[in-house]
DOPAVO-163299 format. One record per residue (C-alpha): x, y, z; residue number from 1; residue in three letters. Coordinates in steps of 0.25 Angstrom, whole numbers, plus 5000, padded with zeros to 4 digits. Last residue first. Layout:
BEGIN
<rec px="X" py="Y" pz="Z" k="NUM" r="ala"/>
...
This chain:
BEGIN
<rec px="5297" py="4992" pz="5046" k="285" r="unk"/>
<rec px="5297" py="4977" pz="5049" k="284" r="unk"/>
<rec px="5282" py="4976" pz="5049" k="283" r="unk"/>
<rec px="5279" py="4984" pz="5038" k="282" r="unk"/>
<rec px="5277" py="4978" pz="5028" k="281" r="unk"/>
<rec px="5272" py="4965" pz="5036" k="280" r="unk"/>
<rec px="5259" py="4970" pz="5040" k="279" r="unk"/>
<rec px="5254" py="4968" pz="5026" k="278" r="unk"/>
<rec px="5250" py="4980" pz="5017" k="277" r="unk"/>
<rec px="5240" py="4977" pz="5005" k="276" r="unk"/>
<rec px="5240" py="4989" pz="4994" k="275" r="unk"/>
<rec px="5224" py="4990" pz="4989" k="274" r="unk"/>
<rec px="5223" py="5004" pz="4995" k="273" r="unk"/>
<rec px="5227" py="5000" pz="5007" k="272" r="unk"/>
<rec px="5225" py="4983" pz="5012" k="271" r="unk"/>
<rec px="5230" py="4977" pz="5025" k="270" r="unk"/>
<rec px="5238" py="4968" pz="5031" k="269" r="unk"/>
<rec px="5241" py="4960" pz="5044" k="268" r="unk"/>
<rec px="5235" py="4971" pz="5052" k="267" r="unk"/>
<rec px="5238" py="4975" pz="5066" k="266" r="unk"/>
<rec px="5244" py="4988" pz="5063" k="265" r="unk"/>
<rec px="5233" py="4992" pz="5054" k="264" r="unk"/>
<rec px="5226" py="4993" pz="5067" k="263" r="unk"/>
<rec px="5209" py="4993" pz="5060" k="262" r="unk"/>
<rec px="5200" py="5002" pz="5070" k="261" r="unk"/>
<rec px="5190" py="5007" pz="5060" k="260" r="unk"/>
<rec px="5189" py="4994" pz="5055" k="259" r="unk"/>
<rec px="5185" py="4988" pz="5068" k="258" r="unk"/>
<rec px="5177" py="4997" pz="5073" k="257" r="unk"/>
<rec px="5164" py="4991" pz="5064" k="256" r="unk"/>
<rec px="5166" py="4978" pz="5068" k="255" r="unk"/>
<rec px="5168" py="4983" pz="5083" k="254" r="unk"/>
<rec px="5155" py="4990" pz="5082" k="253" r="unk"/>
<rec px="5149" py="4977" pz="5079" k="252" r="unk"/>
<rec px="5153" py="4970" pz="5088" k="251" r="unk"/>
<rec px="5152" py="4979" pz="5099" k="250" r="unk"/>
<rec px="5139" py="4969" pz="5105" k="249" r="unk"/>
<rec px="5150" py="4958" pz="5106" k="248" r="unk"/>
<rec px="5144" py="4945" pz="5111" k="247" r="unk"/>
<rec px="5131" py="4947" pz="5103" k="246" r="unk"/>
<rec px="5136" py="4955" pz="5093" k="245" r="unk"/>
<rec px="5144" py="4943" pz="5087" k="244" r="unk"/>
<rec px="5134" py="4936" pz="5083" k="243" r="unk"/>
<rec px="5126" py="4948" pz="5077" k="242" r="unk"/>
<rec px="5140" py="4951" pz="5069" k="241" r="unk"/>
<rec px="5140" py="4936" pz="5066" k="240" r="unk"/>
<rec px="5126" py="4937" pz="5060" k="239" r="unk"/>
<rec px="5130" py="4951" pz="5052" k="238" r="unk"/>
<rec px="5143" py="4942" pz="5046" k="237" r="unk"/>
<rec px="5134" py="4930" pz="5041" k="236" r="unk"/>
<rec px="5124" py="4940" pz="5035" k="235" r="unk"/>
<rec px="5136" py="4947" pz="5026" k="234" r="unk"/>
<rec px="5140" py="4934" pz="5023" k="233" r="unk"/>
<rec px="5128" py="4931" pz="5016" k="232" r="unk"/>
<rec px="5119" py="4918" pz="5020" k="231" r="unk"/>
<rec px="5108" py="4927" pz="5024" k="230" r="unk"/>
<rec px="5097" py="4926" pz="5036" k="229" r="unk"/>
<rec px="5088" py="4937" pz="5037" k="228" r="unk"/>
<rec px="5089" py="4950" pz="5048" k="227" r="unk"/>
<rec px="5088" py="4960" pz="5039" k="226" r="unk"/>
<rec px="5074" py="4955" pz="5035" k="225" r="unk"/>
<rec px="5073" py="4949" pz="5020" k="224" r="unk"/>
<rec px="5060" py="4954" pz="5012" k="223" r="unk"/>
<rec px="5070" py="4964" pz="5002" k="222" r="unk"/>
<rec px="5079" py="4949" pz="5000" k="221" r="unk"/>
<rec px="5067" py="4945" pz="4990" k="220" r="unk"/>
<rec px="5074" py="4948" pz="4978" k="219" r="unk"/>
<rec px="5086" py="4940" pz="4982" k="218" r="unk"/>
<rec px="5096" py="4937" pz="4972" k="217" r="unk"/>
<rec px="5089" py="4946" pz="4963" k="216" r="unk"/>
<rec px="5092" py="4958" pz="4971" k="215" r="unk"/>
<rec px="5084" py="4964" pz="4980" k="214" r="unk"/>
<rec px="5091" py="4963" pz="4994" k="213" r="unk"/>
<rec px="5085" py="4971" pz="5009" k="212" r="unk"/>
<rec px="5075" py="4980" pz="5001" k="211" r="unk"/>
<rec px="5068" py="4989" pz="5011" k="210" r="unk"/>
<rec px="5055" py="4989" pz="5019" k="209" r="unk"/>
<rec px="5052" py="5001" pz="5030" k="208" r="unk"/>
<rec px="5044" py="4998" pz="5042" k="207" r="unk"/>
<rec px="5048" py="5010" pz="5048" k="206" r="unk"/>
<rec px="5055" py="5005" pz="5061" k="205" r="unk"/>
<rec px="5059" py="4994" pz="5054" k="204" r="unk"/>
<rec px="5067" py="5001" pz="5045" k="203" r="unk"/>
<rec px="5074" py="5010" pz="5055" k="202" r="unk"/>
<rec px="5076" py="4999" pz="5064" k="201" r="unk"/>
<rec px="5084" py="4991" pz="5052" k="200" r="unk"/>
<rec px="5092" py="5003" pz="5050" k="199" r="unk"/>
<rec px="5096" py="5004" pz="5063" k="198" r="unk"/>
<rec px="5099" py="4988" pz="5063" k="197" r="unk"/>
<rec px="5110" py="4991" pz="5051" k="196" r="unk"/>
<rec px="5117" py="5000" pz="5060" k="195" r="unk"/>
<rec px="5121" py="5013" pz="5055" k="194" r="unk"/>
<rec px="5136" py="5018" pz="5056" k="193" r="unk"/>
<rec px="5139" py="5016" pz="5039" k="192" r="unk"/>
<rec px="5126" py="5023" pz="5034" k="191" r="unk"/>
<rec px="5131" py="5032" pz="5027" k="190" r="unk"/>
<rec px="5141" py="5023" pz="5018" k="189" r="unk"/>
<rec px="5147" py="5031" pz="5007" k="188" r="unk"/>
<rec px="5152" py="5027" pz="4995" k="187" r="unk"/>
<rec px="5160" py="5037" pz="4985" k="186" r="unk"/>
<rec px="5161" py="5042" pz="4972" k="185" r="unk"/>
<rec px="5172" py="5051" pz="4966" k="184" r="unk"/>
<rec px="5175" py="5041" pz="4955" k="183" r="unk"/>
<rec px="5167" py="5029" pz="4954" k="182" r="unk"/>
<rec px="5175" py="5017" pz="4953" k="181" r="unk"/>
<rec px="5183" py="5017" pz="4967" k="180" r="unk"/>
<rec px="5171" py="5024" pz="4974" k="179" r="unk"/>
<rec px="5175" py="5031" pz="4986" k="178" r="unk"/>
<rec px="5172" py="5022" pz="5000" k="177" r="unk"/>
<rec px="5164" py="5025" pz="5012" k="176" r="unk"/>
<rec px="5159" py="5021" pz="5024" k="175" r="unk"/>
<rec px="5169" py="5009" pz="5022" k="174" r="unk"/>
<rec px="5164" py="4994" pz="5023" k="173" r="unk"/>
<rec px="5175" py="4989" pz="5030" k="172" r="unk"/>
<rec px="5186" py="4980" pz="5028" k="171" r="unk"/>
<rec px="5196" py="4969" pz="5034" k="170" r="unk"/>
<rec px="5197" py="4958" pz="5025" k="169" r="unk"/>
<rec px="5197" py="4942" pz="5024" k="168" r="unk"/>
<rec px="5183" py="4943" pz="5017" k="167" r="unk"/>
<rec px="5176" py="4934" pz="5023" k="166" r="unk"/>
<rec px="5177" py="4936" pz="5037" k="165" r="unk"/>
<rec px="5184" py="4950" pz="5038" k="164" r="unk"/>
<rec px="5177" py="4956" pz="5027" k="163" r="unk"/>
<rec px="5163" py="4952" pz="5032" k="162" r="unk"/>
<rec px="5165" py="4958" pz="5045" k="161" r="unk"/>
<rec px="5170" py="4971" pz="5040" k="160" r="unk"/>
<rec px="5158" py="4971" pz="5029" k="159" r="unk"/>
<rec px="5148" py="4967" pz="5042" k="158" r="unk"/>
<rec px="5152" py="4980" pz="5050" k="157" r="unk"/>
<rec px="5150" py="4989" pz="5038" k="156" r="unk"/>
<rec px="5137" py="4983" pz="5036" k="155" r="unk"/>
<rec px="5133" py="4984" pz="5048" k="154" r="unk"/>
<rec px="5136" py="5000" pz="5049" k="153" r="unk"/>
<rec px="5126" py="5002" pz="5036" k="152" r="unk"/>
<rec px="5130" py="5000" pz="5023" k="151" r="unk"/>
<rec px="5118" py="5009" pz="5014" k="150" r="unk"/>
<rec px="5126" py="5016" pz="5002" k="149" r="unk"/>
<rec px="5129" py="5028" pz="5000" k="148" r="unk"/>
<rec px="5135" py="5033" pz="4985" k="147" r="unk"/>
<rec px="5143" py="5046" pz="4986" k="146" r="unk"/>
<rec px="5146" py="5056" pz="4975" k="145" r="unk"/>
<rec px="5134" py="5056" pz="4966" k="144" r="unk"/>
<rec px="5130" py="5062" pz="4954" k="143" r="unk"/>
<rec px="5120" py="5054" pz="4948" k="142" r="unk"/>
<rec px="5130" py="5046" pz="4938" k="141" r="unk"/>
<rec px="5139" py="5046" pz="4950" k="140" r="unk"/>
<rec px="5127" py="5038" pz="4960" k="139" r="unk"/>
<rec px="5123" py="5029" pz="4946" k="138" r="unk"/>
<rec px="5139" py="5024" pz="4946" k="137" r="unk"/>
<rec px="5141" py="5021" pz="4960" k="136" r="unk"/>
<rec px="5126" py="5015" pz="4963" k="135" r="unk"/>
<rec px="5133" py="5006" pz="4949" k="134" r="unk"/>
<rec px="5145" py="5001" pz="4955" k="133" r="unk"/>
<rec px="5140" py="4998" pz="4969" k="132" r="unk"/>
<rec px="5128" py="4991" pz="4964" k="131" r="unk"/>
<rec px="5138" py="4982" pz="4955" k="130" r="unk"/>
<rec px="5145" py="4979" pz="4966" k="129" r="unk"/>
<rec px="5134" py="4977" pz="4975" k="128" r="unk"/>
<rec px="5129" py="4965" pz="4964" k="127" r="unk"/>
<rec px="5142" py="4960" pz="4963" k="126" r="unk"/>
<rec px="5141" py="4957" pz="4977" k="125" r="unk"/>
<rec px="5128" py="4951" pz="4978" k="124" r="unk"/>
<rec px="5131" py="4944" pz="4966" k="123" r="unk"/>
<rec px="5145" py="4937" pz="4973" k="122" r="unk"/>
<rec px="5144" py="4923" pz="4964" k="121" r="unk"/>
<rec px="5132" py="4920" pz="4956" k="120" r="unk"/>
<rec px="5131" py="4932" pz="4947" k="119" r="unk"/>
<rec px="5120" py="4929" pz="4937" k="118" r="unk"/>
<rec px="5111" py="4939" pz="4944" k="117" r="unk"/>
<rec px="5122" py="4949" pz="4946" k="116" r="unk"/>
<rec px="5119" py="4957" pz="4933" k="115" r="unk"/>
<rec px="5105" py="4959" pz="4934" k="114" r="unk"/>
<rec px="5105" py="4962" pz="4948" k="113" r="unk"/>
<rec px="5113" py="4974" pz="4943" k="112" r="unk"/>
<rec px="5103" py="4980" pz="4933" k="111" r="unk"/>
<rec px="5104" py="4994" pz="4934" k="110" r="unk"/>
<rec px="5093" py="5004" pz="4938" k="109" r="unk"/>
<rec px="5092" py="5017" pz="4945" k="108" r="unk"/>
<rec px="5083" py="5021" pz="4954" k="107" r="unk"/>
<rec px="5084" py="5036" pz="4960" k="106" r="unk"/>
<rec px="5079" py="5035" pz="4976" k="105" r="unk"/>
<rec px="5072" py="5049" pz="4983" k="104" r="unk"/>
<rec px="5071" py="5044" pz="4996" k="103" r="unk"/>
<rec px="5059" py="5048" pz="5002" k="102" r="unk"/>
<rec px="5058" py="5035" pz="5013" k="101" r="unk"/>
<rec px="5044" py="5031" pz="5004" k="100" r="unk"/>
<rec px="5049" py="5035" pz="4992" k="99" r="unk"/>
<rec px="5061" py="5027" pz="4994" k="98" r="unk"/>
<rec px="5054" py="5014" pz="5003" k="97" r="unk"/>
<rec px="5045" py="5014" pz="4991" k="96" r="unk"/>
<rec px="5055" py="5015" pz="4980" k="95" r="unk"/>
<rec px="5063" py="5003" pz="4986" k="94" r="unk"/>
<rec px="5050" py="4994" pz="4988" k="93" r="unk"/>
<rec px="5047" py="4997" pz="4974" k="92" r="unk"/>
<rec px="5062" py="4991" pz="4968" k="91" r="unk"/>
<rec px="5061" py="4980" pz="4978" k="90" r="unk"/>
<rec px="5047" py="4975" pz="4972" k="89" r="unk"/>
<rec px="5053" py="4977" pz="4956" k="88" r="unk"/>
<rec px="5062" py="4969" pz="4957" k="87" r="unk"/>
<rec px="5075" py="4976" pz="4958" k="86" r="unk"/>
<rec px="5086" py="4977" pz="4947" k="85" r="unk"/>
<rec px="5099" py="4984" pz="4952" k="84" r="unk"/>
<rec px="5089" py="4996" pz="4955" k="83" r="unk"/>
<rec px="5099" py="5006" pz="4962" k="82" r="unk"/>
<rec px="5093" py="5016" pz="4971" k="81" r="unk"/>
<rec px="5100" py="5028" pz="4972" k="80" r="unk"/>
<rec px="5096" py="5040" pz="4982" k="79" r="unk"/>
<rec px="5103" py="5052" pz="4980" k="78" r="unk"/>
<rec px="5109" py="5062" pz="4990" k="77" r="unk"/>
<rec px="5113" py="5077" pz="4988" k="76" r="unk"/>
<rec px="5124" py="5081" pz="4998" k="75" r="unk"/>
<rec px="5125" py="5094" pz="5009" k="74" r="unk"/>
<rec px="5131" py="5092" pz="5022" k="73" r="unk"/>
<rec px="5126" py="5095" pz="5035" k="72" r="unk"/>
<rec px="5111" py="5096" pz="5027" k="71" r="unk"/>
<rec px="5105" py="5089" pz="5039" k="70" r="unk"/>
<rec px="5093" py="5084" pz="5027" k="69" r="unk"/>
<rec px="5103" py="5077" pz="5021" k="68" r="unk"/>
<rec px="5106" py="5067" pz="5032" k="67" r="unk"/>
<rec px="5093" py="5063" pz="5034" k="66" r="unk"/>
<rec px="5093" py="5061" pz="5017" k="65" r="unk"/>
<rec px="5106" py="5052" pz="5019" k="64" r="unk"/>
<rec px="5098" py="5045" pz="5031" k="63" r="unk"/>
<rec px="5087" py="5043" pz="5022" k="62" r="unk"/>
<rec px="5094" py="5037" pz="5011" k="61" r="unk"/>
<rec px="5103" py="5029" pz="5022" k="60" r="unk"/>
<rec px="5090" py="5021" pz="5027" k="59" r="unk"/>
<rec px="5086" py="5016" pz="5011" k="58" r="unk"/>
<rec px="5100" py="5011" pz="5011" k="57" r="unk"/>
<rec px="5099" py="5003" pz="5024" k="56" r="unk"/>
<rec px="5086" py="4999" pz="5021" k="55" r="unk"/>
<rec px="5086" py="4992" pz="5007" k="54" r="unk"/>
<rec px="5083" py="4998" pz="4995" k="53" r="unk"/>
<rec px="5097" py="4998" pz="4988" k="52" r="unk"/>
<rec px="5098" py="5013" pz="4990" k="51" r="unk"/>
<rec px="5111" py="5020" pz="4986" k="50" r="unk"/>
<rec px="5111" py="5035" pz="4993" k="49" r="unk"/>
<rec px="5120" py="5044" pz="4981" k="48" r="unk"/>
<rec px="5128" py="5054" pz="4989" k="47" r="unk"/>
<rec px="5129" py="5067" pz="4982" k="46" r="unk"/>
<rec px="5139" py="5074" pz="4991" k="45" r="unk"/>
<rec px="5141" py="5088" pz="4992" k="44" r="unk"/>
<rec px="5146" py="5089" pz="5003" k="43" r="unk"/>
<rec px="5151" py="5077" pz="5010" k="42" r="unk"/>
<rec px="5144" py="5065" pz="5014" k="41" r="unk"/>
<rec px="5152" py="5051" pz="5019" k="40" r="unk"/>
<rec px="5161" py="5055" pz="5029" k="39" r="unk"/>
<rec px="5163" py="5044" pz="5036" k="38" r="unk"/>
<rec px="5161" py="5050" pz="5050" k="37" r="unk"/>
<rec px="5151" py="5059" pz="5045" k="36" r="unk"/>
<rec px="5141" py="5052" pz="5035" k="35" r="unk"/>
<rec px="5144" py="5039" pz="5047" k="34" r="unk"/>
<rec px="5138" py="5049" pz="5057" k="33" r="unk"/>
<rec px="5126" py="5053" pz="5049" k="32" r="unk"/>
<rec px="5122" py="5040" pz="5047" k="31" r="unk"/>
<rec px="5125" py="5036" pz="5061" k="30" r="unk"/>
<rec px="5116" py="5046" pz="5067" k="29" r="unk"/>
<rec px="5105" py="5043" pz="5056" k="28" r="unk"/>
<rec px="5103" py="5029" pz="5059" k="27" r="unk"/>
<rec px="5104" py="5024" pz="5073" k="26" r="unk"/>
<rec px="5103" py="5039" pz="5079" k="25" r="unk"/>
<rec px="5093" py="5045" pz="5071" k="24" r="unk"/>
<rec px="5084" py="5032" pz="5071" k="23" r="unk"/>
<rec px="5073" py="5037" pz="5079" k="22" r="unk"/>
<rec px="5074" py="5053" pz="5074" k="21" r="unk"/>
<rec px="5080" py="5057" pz="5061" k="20" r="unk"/>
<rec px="5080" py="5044" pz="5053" k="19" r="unk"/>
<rec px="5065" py="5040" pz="5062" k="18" r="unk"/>
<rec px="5060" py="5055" pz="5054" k="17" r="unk"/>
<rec px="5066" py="5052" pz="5042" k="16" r="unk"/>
<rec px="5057" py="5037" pz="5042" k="15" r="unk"/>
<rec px="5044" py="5042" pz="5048" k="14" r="unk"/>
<rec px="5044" py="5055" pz="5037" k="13" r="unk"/>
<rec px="5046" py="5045" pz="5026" k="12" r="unk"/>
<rec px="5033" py="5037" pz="5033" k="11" r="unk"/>
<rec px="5024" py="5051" pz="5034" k="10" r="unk"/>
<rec px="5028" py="5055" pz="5019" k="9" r="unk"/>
<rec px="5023" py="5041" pz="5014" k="8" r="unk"/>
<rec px="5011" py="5040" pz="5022" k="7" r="unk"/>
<rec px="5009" py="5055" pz="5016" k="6" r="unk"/>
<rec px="5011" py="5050" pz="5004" k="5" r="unk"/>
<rec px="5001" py="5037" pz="5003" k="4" r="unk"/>
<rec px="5008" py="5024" pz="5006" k="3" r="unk"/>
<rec px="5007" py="5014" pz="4994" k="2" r="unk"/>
<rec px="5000" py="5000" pz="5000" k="1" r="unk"/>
């Protein structure tokens, strides 16, 4: 049943008023703070907000608009949804949460799903890639500076985690990175202190529905609760994190600590700007 608009006007009001007062602290505090602390908008910016439907990037359109409105730096915002090929269902329910939240979205097509169907090995990652590549693209060709993308503070916790275990690195998912094939480009990561839990508490508290995973792999992956079972390494790592939680409740600030507080003396080897040093240079010097 279609909402009439002043239903519409008095649910959009609901959402930026519980962004400026109930969830100010879990949500907008730490937004603003990782903007400063990383530095992440500047003057003049033209930050291009990517949207793949689901909450967390859905969240950090209104957070950038919130941000917007104290006019302590002055930037221009789009908001860029990328249609890789969605059924039609997933494609409606991300128009209805945008008109709905006021998020003036710009569609643009491409045919990604398409070309990762008949991958059989890493699709989900090719398929990110491949997003990566062309949000960077569209975001220049619009006149952008900055994209920003929806990782929130569990993500970053689970990348370090994931390196380490299967990856046989020590690594972070950086609040931001310049473009390495996209001159003058840059990824920013806003909202890089919020809890994924926060955001979960804002959804529910509105009774808001998002898009979870579209792809064709999984078309019905929007239905799936935060909380469902997954065979991914990436659900293997948050169930150890819970596990460890209950002995350790700093276990996840330490995680996070951890590669801000990284004693390049006590490491066998590292990597700089692709050159590998090893301990033993040197140790005789």
């Amino acid at each position: 049943m279609e909402m009439s608009e002043e239903e519409l006007l008095s649910r959009r009001e609901k959402i930026e008023t519980s962004i400026r007062k109930k969830f100010h602290k879990t949500l907008f505090s730490p937004f603003a703070k990782a903007c400063k602390q990383y530095q992440l908008i500047q003057d003049g910016d033209h930050i291009c907000v990517c949207i793949s439907g689901g909450k967390d990037s859905m969240l950090m359109a209104k957070l950038f608009q919130e941000i917007q409105k104290h006019r302590q730096v002055k930037f221009d915002l789009t908001f860029l949804v990328m249609d890789p090929g969605y059924i039609e269902v997933n494609r409606k329910l991300i128009e209805d949460n945008a008109k709905l939240m006021g998020i003036p979205v710009v569609f643009y097509e491409s045919d990604i799903f398409d070309a990762v169907d008949t991958v059989e090995k890493n699709p989900c990652y090719l398929c990110a890639r491949m997003r990566r590549g062309h949000l960077y693209a569209k975001a220049k060709e619009l006149g952008c500076n900055k994209i920003a993308l929806g990782h929130h503070y569990d993500d970053v916790i689970e990348t370090i985690l994931m390196g380490m275990l299967y990856g046989g690195q020590v690594q972070t998912m950086m609040p931001k990175l310049h473009s390495t094939n996209f001159e003058g480009m840059e990824l920013i990561r806003p909202m890089y202190l919020i809890r994924q839990d926060d955001i979960i508490a804002w959804r529910d508290y509105h009774n808001l529905k998002f898009l979870q995973c579209a792809c064709h792999f999984t078309e019905t992956c929007s239905t799936i609760a935060d909380d469902g079972s997954s065979d991914s390494k990436r659900m293997e790592v948050r169930n150890l994190i819970k596990q460890l939680k209950q002995t350790n409740p700093y276990v996840e600030a330490n995680i996070f600590k951890s590669v801000e507080n990284v004693n390049l003396a006590t490491v066998i080897a590292y990597k700089e700007n692709g050159v590998k040093h090893h301990f033993l240079d040197e140790y005789d010097k």
